[in-house]
C-alpha positions as a printed Julia matrix, in Angstrom:
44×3 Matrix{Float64}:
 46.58  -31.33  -83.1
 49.87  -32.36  -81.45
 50.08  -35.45  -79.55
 52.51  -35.26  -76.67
 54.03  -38.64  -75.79
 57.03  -40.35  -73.73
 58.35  -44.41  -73.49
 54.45  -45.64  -72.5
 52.13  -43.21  -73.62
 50.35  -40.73  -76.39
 48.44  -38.09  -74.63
 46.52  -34.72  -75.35
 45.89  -32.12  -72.68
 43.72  -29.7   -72.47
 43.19  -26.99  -69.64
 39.98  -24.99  -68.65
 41.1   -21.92  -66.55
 37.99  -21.02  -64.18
 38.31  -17.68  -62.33
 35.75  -16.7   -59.94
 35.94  -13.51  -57.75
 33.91  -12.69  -54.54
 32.03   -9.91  -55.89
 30.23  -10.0   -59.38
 31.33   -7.1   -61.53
 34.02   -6.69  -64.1
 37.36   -7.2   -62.84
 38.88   -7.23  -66.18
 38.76   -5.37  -68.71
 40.36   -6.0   -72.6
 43.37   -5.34  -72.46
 44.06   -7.2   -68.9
 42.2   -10.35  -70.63
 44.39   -9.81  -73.72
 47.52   -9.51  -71.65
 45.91  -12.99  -69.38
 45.3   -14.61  -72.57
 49.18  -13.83  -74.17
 50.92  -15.03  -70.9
 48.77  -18.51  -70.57
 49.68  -19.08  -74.33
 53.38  -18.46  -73.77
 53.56  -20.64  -70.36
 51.7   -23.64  -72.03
């Protein structure tokens, strides 16, 4: 677990990513999730 911090504070962040489309049916499939997933790693 890594602690971020600056002069006045120790803090931990955490995101939850909620995605909700208009009609329910699969808009993605594996490898678009797996390509999603990849890209919000790399920009965090």
């Amino acid at each position: 677990m890594k602690l971020d911090s600056n002069n006045h504070s120790v803090f931990l962040l955490y995101y939850h990513l909620v995605l909700v489309v208009k009609y329910r049916r699969n808009v993605f499939d594996d490898d678009m999730s797996d390509y999603a997933k990849d890209m919000f790693i790399r920009l965090s």
